[in-house]
LOTIDO-42391 format. One record per residue: residue number from 1; residue in one letter; x, y, z negated of N, C-alpha, C, O in turn. Coordinates in pm, whole numbers. Atoms other than C-alpha are relative to their C-alpha. Layout:
REM LOTIDO-42391
- vexke;torse;n.x;n.y;n.z;ca.x;ca.y;ca.z;c.x;c.y;c.z;o.x;o.y;o.z
- NUM;a;X;Y;Z;X;Y;Z;X;Y;Z;X;Y;Z $
...
END
This chain:
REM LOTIDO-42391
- vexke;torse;n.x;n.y;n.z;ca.x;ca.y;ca.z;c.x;c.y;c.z;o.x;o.y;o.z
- 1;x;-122;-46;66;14141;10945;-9629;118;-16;95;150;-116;160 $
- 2;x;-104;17;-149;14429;11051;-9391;116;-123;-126;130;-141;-247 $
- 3;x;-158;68;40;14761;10806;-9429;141;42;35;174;118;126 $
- 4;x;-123;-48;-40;15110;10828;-9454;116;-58;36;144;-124;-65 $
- 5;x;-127;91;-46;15426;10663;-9305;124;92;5;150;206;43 $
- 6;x;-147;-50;83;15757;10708;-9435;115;-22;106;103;-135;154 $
- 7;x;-94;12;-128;16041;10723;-9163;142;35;-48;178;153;-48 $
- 8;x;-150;-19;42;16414;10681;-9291;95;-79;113;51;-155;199 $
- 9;x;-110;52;-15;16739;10582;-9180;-8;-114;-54;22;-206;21 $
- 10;x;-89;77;84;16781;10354;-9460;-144;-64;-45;-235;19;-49 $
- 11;x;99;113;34;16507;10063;-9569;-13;13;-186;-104;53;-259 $
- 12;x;-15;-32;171;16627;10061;-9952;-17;179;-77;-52;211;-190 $
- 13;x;84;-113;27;16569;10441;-9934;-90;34;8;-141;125;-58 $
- 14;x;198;-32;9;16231;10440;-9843;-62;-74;-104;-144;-23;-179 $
- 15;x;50;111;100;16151;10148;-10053;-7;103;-144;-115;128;-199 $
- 16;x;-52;-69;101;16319;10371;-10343;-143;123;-23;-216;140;-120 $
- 17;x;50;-129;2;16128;10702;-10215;-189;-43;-38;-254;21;-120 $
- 18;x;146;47;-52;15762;10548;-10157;-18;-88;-202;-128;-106;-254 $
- 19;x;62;59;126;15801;10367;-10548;19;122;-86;-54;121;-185 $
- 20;x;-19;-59;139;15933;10673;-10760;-127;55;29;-189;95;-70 $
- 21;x;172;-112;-39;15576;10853;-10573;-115;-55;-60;-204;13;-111 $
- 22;x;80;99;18;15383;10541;-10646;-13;-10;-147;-126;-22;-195 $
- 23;x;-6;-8;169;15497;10542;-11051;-51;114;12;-156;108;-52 $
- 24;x;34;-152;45;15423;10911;-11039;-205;-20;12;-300;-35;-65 $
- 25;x;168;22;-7;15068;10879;-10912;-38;-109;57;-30;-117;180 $
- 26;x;35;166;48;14955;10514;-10969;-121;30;62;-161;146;76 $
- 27;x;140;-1;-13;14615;10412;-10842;-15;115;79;-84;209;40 $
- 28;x;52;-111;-177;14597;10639;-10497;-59;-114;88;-6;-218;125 $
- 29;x;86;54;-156;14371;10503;-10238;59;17;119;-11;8;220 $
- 30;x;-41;-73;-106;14618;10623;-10002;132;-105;78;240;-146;36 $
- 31;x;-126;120;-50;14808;10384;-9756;118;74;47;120;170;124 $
- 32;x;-120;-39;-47;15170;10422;-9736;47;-103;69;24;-218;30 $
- 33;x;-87;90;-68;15385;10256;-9471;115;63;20;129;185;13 $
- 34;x;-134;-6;5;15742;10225;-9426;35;-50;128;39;-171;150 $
- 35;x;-126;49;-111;15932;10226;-9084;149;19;-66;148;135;-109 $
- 36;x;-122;-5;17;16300;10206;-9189;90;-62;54;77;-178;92 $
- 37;x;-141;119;-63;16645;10098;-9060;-44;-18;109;-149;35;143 $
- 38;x;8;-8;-158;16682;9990;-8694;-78;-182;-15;-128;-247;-108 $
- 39;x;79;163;9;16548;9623;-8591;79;-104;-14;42;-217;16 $
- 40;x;-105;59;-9;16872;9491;-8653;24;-16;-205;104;-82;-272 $
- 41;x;-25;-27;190;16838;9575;-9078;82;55;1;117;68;-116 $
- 42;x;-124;-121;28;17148;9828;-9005;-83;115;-32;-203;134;-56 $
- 43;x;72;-193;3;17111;10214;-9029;-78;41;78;-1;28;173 $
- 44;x;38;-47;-114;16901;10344;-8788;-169;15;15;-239;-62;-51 $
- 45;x;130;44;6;16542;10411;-8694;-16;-63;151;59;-68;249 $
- 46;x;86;27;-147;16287;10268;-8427;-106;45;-2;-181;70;-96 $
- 47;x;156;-79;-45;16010;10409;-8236;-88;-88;-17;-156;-67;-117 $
- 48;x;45;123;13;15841;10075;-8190;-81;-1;-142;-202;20;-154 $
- 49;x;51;51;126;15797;9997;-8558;-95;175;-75;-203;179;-135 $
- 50;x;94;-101;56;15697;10384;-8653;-87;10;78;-131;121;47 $
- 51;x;147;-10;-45;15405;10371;-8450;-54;-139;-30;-167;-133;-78 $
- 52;x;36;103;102;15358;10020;-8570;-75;61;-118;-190;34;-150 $
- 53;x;34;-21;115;15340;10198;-8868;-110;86;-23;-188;75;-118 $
- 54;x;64;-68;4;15160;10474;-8768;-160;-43;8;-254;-12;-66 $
- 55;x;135;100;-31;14871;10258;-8623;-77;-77;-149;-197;-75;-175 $
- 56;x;83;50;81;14828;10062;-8941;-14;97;-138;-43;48;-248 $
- 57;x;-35;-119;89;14867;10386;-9151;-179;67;13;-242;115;-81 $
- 58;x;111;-75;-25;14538;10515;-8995;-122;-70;-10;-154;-184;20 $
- 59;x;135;94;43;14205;10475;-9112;-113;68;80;-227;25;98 $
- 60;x;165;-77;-123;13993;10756;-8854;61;160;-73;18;266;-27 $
- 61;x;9;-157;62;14128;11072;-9081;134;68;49;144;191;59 $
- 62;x;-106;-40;-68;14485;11080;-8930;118;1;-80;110;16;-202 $
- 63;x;-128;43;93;14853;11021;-9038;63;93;24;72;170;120 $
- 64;x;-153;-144;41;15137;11244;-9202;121;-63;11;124;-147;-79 $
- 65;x;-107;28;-15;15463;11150;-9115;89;39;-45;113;150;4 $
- 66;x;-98;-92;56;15749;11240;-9317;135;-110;61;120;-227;95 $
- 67;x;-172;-20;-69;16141;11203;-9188;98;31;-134;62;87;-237 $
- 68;x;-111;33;39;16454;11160;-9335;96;109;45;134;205;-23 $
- 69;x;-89;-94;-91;16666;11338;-9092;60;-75;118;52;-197;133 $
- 70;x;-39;5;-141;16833;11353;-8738;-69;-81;87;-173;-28;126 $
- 71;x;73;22;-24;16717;11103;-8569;-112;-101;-23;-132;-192;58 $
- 72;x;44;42;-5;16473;10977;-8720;-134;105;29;-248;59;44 $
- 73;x;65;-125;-99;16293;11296;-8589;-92;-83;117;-203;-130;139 $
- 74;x;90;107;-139;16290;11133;-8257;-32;-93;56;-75;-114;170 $
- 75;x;104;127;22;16187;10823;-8349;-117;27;2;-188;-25;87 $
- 76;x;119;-24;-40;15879;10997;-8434;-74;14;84;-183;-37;108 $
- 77;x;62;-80;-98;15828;11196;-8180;-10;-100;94;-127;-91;132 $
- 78;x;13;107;-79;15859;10893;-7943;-105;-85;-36;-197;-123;36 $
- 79;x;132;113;73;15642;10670;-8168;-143;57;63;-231;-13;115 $
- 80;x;157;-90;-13;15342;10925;-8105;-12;-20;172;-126;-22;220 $
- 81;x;25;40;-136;15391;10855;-7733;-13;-152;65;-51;-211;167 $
- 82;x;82;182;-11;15356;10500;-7793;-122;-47;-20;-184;-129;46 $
- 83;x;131;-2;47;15080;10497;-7930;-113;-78;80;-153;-1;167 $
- 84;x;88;82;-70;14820;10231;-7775;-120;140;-35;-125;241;35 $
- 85;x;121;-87;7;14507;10437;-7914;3;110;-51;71;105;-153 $
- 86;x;8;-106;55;14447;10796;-7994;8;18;-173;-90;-10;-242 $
- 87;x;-9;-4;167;14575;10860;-8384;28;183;-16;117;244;43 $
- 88;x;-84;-108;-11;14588;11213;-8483;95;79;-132;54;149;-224 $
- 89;x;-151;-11;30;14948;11268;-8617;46;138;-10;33;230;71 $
- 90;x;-72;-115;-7;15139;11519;-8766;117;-3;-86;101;-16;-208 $
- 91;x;-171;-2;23;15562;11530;-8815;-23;97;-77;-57;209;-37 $
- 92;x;-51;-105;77;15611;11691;-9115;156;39;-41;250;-40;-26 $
- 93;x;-99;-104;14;15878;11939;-9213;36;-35;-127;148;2;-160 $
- 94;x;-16;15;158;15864;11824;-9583;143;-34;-41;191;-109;45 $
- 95;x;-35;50;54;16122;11763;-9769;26;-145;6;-42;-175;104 $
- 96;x;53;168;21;16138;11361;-9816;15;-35;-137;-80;-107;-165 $
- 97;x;51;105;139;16140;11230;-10143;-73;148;-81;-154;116;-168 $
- 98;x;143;-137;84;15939;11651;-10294;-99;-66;67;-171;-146;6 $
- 99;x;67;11;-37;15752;11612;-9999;-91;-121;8;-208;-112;46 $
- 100;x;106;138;-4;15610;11242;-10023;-60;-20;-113;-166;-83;-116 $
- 101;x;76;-27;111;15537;11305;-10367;-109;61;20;-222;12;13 $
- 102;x;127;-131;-47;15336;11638;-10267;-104;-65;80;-218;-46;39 $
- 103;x;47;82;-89;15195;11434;-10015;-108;-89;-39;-226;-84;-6 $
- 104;x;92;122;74;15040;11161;-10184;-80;34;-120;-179;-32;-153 $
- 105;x;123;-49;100;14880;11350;-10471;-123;78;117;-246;71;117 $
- 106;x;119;-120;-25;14715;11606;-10254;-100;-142;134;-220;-148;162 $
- 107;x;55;101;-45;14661;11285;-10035;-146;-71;-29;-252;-68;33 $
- 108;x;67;64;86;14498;11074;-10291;-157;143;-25;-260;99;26 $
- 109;x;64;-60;25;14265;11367;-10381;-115;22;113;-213;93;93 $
- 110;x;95;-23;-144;14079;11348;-10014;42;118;89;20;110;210 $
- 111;x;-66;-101;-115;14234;11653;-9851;15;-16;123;120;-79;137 $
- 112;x;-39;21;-140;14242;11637;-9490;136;18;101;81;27;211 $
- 113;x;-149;-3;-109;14582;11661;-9270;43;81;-54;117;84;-152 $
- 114;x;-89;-125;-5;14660;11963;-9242;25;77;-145;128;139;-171 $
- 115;x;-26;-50;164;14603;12074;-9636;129;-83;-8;240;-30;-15 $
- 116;x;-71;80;87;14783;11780;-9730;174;37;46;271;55;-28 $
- 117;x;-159;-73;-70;15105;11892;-9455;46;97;-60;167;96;-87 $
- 118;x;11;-119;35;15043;12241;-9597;120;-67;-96;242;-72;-85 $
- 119;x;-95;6;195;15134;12104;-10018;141;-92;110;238;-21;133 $
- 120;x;-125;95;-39;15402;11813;-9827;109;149;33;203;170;-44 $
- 121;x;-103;-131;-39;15597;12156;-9677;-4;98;-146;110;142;-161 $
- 122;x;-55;-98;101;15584;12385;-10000;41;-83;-134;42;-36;-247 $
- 123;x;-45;50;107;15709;12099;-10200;141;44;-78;152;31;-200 $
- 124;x;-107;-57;64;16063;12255;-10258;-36;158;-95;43;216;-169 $
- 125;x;22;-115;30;15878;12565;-10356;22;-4;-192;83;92;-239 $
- 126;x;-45;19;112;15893;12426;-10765;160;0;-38;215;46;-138 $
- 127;x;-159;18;48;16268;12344;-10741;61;134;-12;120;184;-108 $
- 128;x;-36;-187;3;16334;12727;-10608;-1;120;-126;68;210;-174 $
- 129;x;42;-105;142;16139;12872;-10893;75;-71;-123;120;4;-209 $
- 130;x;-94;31;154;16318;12679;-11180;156;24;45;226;46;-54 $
- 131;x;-72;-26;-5;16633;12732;-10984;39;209;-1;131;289;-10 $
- 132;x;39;-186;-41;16522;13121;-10932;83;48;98;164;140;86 $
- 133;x;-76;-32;-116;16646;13109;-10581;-149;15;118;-153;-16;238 $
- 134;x;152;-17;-81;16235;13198;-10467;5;90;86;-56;195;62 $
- 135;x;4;-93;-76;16300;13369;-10193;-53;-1;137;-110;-106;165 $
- 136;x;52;44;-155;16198;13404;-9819;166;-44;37;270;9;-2 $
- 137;x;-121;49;-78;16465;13184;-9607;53;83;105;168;68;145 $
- 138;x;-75;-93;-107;16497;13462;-9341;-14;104;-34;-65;182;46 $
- 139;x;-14;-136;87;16535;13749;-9589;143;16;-75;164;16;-196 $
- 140;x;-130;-8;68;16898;13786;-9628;10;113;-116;108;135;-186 $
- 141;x;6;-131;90;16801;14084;-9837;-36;-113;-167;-17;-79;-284 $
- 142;x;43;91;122;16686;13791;-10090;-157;59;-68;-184;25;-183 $
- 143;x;123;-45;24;16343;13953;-10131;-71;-94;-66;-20;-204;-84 $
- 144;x;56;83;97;16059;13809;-10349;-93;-29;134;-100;59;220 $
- 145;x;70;32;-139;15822;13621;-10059;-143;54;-76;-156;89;-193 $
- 146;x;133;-61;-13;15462;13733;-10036;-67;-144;-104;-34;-261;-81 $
- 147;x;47;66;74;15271;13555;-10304;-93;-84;66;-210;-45;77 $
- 148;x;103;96;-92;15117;13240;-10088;-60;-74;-135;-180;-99;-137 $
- 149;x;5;72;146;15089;13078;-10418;-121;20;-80;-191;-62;-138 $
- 150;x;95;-52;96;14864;13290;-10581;-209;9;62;-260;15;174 $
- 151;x;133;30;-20;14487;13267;-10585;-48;81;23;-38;184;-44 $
- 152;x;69;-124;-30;14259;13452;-10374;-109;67;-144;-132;20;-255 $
- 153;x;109;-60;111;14005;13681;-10572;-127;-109;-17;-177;-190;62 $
- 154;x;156;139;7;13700;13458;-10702;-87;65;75;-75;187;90 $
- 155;x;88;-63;-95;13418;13514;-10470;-148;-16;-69;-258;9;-21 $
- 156;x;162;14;103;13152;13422;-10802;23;79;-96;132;106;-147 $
- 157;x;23;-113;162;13042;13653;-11088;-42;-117;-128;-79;-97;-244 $
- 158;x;35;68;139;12988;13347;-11283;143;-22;-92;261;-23;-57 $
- 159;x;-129;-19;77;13195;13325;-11590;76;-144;-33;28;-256;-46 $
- 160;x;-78;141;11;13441;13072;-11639;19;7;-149;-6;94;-232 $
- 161;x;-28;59;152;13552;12872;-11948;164;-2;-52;238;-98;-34 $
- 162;x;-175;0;-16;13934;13001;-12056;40;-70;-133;-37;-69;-229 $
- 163;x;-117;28;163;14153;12871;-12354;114;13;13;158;20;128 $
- 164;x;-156;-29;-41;14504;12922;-12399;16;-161;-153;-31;-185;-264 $
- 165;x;-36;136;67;14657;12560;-12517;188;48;-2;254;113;80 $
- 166;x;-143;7;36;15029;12534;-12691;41;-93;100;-42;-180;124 $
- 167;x;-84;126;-46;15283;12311;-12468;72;-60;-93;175;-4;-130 $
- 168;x;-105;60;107;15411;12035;-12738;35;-96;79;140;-134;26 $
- 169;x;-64;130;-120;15500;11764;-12477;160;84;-59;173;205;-75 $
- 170;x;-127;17;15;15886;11729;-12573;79;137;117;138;241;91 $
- 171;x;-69;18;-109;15995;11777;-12208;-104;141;80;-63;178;190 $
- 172;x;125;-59;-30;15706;12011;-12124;-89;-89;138;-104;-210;153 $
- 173;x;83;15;-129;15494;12004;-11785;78;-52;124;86;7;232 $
- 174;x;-102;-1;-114;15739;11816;-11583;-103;-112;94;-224;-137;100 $
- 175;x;76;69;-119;15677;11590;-11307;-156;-93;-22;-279;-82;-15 $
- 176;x;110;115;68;15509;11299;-11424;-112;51;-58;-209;5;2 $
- 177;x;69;9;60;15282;11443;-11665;-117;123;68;-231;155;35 $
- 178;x;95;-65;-58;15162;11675;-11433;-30;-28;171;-86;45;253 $
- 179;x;31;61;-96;15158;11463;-11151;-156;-93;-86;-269;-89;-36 $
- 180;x;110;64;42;14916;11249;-11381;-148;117;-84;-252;79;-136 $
- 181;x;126;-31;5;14700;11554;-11450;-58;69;81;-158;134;52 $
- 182;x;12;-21;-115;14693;11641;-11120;-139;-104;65;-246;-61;108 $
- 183;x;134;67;-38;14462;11334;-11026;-68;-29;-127;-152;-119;-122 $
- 184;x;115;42;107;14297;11314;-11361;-101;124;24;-216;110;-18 $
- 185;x;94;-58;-9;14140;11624;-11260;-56;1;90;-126;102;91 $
- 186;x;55;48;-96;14012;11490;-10947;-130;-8;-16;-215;41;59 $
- 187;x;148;72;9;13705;11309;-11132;-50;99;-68;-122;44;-151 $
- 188;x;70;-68;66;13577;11633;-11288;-61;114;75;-4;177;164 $
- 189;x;41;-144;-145;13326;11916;-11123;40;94;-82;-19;148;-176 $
- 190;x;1;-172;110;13485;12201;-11265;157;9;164;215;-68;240 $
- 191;x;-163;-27;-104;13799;12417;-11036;50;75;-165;0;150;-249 $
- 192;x;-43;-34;102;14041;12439;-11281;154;80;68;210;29;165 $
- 193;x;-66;-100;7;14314;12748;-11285;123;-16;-94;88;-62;-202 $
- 194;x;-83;28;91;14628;12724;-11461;83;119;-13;117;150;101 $
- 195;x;-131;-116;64;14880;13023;-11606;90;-16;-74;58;-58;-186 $
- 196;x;-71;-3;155;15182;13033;-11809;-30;151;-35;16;248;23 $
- 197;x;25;-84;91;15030;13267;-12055;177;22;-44;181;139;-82 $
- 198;x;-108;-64;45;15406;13315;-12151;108;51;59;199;121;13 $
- 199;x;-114;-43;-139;15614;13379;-11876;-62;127;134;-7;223;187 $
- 200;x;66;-75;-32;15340;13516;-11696;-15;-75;195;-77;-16;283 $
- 201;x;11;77;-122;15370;13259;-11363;-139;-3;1;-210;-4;-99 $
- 202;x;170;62;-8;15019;13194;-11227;-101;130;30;-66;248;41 $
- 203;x;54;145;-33;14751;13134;-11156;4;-79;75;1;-22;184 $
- 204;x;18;63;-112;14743;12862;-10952;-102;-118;-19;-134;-164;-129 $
- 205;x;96;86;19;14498;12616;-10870;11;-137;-22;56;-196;76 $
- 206;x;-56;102;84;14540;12304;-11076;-14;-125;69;18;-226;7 $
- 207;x;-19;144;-68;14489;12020;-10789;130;11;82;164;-81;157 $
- 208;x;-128;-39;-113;14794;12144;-10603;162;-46;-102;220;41;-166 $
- 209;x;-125;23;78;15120;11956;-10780;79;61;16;151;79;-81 $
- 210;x;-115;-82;-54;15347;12162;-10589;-3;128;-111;81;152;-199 $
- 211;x;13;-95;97;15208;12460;-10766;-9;20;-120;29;128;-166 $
- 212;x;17;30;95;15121;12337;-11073;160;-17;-74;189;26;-186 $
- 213;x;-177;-19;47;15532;12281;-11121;83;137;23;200;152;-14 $
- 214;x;-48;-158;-40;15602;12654;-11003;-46;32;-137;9;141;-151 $
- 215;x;28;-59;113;15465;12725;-11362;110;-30;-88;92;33;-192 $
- 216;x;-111;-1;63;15779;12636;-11518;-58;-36;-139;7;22;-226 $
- 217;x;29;55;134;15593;12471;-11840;80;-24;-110;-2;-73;-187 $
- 218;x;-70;39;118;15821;12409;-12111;-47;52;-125;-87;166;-145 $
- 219;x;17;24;118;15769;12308;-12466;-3;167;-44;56;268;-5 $
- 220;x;11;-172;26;15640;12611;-12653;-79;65;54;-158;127;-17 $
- 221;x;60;-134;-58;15492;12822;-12405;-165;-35;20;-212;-149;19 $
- 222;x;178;-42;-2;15091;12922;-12371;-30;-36;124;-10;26;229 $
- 223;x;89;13;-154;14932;12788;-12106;-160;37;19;-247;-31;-35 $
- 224;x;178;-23;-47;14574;12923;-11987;-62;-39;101;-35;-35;221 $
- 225;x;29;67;-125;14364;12765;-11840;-159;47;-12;-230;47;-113 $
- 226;x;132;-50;-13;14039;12905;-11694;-81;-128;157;-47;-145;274 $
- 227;x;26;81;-92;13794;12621;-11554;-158;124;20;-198;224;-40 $
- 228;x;146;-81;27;13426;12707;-11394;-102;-156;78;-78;-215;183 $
- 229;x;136;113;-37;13123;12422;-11337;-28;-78;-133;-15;-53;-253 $
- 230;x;92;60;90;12952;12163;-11478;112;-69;-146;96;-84;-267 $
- 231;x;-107;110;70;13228;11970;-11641;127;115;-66;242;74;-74 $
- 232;x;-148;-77;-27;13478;12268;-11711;48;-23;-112;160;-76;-118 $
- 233;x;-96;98;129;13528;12189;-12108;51;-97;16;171;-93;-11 $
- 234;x;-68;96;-5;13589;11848;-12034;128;-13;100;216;-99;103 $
- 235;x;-155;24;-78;13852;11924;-11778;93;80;-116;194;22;-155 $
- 236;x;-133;-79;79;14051;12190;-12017;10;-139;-125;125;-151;-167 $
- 237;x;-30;53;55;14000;11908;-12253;155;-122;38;252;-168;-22 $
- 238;x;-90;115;-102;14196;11666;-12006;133;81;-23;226;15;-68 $
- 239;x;-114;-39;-3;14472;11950;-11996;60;7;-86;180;-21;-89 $
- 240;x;-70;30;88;14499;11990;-12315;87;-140;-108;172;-128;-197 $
- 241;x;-39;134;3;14562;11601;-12373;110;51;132;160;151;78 $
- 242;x;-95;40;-43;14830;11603;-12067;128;96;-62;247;63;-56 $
- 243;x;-129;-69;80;15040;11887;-12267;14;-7;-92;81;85;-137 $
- 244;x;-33;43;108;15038;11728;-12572;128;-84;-34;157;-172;47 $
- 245;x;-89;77;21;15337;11584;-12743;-56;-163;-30;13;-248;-87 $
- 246;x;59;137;96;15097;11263;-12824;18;-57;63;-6;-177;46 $
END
């Protein structure tokens, strides 16, 4: 399971960023470390300690690095040239407190590096769509971006298992509750599919938190969900328990 090390300016902000991820999805197998602040406990980063960090971050599958800003950039990038033994490392672009979220679910789930970089970078992609500012960043025309989101064609003729479940959760499908059915569907063999049947967002594939919040869930609306394997009732059962008001 790759690891991840958290790289701020500020010590009480990482601390902050690394626990609201940790309440969100509890019980991850997934080591987080914290370089923060300079070696002095002021503002600042060090290279030193993020490859410290990086080193005890790694278990053989390779570490994600997420940043803060300026330089704690090239703290990183220095750290990785410290490096006593070969680790293989990758500076993400994420966000920091979307992206370490994104991060650590798709983490926790076994994903390898580069997936897990992938969800850590399209973590703002939920905020966009509830703000409905989804656009490409170098499309001053404000264009709708090419649907990365959406699920290739199935490549089986076997039939899947659909239902369409009410959202009574209060608050609907917000973070939390779909951060926690994000790894509850981890332990099941089924690939489970998610839609708002009412809006018409979707599908997307239901281990991906990033995407799973691009559905804009709220109280009320139809969600469908089409699983396919051994287990696939008992996962729509799981979903329909995390969108319950109970």
């Amino acid at each position: 399971m790759i690891g991840l090390v958290v790289v701020s300016h500020s010590r009480p902000l990482a601390r902050a960023a690394v626990a609201l991820a940790t309440e969100l999805l509890p019980a991850q197998a997934v080591r987080v470390e914290i370089a923060a602040g300079s070696y002095d406990n002021s503002l600042g980063t060090d290279a030193v300690a993020v490859a410290e960090a990086i080193t005890a971050a790694d278990s053989g599958d390779g570490v994600l690095v997420l940043m803060d800003l300026g330089s704690a950039v090239l703290s990183a990038e220095t750290a990785v040239d410290l490096l006593e033994t070969p680790v293989q490392v990758r500076l993400c672009a994420a966000p920091f407190v979307e992206g370490l979220v994104a991060a650590l679910a798709m983490a926790g789930s076994g994903a390898d590096l580069e997936k897990v970089a992938q969800e850590a970078e399209h973590a703002l992609t939920a905020k966009r769509t509830q703000l409905g500012v989804l656009t490409r960043l170098d499309d001053p025309e404000g264009e709708s971006p090419a649907p990365s989101d959406s699920i290739a064609p199935p490549t089986t003729t076997a039939p899947r298992t659909v239902a369409v479940i009410e959202v009574t959760n209060e608050h609907g499908l917000h973070a939390r509750p779909a951060a926690e059915l994000v790894a509850a569907l981890r332990d099941f063999d089924a690939d489970v599919e998610l839609r708002n049947a009412t809006t018409g967002a979707g599908p997307v594939p239901a281990d991906s938190l990033t995407r799973v919040l691009t559905l804009g869930l709220l109280s009320g609306h139809q969600l469908e969900v089409s699983a396919l394997g051994p287990e696939a009732a008992a996962a729509i059962e799981i979903v329909r328990a995390s969108t319950s008001g109970h």
